[in-house]
PATI-586872 format. One record per residue (C-alpha): residue number from 0; z negated, y, x. Coordinates in Angstrom, 1 decimal, decimal comma. Example, Ala and Ser with C-alpha at 12.3 -4.5 7.8 and 13.67 -1.06 7.14 Angstrom:
REM residues 2
+-----+--------+--------+--------+
!   n !     up !  north !   east !
+-----+--------+--------+--------+
!   0 !   -7,8 !   -4,5 !   12,3 !
!   1 !   -7,1 !   -1,1 !   13,7 !
+-----+--------+--------+--------+
//
This chain:
REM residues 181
+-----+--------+--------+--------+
!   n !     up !  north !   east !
+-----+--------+--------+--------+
!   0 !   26,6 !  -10,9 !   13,3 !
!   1 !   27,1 !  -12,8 !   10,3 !
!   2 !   23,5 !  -13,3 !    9,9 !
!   3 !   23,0 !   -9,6 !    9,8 !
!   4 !   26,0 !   -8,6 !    7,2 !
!   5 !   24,4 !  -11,1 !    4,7 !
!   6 !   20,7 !   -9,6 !    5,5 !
!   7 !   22,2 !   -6,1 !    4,8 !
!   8 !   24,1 !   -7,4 !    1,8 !
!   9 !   20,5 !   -8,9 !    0,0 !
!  10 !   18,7 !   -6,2 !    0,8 !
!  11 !   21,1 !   -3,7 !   -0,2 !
!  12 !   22,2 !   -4,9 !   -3,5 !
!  13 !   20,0 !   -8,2 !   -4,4 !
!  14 !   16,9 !   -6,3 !   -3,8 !
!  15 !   17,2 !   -3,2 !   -6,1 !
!  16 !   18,8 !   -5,8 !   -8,7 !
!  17 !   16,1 !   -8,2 !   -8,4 !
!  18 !   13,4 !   -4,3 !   -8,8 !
!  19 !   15,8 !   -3,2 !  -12,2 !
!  20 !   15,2 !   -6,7 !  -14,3 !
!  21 !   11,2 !   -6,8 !  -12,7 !
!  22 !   10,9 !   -3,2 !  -14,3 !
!  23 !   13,3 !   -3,8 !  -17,5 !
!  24 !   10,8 !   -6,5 !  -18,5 !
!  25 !    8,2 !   -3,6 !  -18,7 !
!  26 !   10,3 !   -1,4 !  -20,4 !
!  27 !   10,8 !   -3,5 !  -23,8 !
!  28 !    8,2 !   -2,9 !  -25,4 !
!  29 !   10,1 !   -4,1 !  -28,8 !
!  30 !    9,3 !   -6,7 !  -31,3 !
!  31 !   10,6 !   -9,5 !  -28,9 !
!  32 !    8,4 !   -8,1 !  -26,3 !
!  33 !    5,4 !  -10,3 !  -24,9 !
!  34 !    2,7 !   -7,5 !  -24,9 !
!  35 !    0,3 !   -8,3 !  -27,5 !
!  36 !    0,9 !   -6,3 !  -30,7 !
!  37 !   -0,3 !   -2,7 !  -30,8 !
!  38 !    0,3 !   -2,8 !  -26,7 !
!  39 !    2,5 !   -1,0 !  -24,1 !
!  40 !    3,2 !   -3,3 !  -21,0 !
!  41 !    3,2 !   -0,3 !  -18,5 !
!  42 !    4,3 !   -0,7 !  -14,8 !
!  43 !    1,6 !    0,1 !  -12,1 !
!  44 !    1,2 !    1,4 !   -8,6 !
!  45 !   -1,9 !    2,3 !   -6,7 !
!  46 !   -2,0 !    5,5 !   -3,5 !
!  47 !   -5,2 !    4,8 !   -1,0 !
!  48 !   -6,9 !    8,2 !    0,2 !
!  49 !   -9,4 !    6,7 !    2,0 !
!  50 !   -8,8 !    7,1 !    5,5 !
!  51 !   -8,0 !    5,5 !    8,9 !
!  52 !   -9,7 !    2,0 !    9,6 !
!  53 !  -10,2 !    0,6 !    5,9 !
!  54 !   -7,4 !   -1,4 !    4,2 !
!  55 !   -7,2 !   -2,8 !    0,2 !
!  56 !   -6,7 !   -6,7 !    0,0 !
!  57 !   -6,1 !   -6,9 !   -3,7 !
!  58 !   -6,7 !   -4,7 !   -6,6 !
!  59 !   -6,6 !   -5,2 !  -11,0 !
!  60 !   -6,1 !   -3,4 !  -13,5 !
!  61 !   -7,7 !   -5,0 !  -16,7 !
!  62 !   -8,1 !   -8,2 !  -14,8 !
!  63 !   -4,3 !   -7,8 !  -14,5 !
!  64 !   -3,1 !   -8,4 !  -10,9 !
!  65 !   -2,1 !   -5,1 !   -9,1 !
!  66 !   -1,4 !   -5,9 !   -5,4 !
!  67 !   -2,2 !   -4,7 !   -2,0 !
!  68 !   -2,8 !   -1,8 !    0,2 !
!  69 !   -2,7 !   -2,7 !    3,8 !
!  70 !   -3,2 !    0,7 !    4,8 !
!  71 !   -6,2 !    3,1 !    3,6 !
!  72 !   -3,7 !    6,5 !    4,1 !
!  73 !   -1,0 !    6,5 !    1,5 !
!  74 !    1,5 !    4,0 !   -0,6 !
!  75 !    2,1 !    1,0 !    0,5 !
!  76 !    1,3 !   -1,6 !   -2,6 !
!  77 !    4,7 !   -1,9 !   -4,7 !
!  78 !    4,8 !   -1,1 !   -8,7 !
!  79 !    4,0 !   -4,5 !  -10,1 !
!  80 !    4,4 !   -5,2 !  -13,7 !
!  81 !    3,0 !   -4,8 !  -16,2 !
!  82 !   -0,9 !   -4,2 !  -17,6 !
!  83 !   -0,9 !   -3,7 !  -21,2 !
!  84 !   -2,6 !   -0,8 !  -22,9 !
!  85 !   -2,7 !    0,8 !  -26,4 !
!  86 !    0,2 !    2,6 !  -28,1 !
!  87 !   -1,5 !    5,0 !  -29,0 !
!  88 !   -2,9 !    7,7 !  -27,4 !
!  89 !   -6,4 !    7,3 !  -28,3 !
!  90 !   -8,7 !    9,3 !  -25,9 !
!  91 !  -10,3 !    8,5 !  -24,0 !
!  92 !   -8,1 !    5,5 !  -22,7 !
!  93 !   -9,9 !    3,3 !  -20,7 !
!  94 !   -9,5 !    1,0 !  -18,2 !
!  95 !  -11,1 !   -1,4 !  -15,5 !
!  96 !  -10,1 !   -1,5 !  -12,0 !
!  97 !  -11,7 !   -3,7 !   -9,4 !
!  98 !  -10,4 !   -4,0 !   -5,6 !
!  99 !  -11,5 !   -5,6 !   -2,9 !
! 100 !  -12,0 !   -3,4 !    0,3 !
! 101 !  -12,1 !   -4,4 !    4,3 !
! 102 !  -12,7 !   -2,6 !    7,1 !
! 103 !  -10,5 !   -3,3 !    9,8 !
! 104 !  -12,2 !   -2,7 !   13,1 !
! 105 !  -15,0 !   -5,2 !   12,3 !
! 106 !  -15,4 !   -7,7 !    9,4 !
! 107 !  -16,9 !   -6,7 !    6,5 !
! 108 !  -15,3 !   -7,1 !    3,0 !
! 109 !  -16,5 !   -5,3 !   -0,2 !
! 110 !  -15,7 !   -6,3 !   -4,1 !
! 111 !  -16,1 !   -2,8 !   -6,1 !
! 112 !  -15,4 !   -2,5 !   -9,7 !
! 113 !  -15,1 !    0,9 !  -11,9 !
! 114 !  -14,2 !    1,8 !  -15,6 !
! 115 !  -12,8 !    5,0 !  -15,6 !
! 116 !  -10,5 !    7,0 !  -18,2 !
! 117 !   -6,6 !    7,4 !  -17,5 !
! 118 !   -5,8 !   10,9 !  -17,5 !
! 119 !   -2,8 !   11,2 !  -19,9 !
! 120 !   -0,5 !   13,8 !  -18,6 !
! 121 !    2,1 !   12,5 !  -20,9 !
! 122 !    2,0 !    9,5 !  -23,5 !
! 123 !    2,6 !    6,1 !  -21,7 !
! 124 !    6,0 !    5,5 !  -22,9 !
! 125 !    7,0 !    8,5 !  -21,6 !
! 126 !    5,3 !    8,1 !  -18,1 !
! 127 !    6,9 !    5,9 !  -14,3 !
! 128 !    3,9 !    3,7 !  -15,4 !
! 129 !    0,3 !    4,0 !  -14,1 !
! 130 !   -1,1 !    5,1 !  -10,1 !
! 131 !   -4,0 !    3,6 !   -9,5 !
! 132 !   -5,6 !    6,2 !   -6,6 !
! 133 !   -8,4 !    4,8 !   -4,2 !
! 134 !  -10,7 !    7,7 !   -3,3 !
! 135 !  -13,1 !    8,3 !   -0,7 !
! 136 !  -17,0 !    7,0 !   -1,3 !
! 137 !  -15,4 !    4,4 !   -3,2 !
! 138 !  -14,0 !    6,1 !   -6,2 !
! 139 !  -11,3 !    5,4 !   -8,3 !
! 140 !   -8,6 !    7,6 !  -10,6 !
! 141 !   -5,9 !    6,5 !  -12,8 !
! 142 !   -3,0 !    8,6 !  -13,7 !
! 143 !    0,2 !    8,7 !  -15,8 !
! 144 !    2,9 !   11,0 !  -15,3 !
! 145 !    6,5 !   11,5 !  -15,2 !
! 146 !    6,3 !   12,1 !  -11,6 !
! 147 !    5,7 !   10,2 !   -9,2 !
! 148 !    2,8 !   10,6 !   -6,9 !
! 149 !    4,6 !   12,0 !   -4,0 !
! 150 !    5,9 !   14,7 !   -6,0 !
! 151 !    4,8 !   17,9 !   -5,7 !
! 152 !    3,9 !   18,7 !   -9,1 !
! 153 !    2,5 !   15,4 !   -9,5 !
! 154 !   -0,8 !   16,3 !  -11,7 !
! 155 !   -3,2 !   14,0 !  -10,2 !
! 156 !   -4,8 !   13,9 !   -6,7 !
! 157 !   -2,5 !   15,3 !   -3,9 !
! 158 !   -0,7 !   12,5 !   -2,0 !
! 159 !   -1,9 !   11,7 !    1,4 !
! 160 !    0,3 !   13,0 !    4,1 !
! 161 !    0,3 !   13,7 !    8,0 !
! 162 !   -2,5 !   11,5 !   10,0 !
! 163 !   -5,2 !    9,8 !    8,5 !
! 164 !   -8,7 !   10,9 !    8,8 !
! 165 !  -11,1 !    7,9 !    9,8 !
! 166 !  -13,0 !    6,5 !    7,0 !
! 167 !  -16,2 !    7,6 !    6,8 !
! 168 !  -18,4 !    4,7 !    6,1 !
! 169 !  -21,3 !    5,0 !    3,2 !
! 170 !  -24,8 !    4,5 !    3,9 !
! 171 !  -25,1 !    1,4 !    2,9 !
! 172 !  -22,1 !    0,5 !    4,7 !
! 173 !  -22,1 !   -0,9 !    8,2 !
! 174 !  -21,2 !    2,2 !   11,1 !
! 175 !  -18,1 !    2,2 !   13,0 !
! 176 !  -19,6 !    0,5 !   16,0 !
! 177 !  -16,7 !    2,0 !   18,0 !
! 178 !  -18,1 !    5,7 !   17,0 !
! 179 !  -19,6 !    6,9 !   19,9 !
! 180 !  -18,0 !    4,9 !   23,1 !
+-----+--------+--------+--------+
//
């Protein structure tokens, strides 16, 4: 019984402490601040839409660290922080993501690597950070907003809800060899 007050205690009160001081550290972006000069350390989260049967091992932003998506339908990575980007709101705003995919039915792991734009629905400092979203055939978008991506009037790509769809493989992709049994 003990055991169980002081588990409900840590994760109750330790926990969300232990989130505010990870996410404060992104926040300063002042002199003091350890971003590089002319840089916004901005918080970042990623979505999957991919699909039933594929997961994310590990993902980057700007060769920074982003984490993992165990499940190809949905959240499920944490906001880690920070990547730094510009100030200013230069445009297009550019970044490189790389993530590692596997199937997990069979083995086969995939590196993939994109440079895509992020789509500036309000200036970083103003934004919950970037979302990172995993798309199907392998494509990738990155957002920031005020909302988060379970919002409704989130502006980016509609988060994934009710049951996954199975991932569809490409062609140079190995089949499902469950398809058909």
């Amino acid at each position: 019984m003990k055991k169980k007050i002081v588990q409900a205690v840590l994760l109750r009160w330790l926990m969300p402490l232990f989130l505010v001081l990870q996410m404060s550290a992104c926040a300063s972006a002042g002199s003091d601040s350890l971003a590089p000069e002319g840089q916004t350390p901005v918080p970042m989260s990623a979505v999957s839409h991919y699909g039933k049967g594929i997961g994310i091992s590990e993902f980057s932003v700007n060769d920074k660290w982003g984490g993992v998506l165990y499940d190809g339908w949905g959240g499920g990575g944490s906001t880690v922080c920070c990547v730094d980007l510009p100030d200013a709101s230069k445009q297009p705003l550019v970044v490189t993501v790389k993530w590692k995919t596997y199937r997990t039915n069979f083995k086969e792991e995939r590196w993939h690597e994109a440079t895509v734009p992020v789509h500036l629905a309000v200036p970083l400092g103003k934004s919950s950070g970037i979302v990172v979203h995993f798309m199907p055939g392998h494509r990738v978008e990155v957002w920031a907003a005020r909302q988060y991506p379970e919002s409704t009037e989130y502006p980016g790509p509609v988060y994934p809800r009710g049951v996954a769809p199975d991932y569809v493989p490409l062609p140079d992709e190995k089949p499902d060899p469950t398809k058909g049994k």
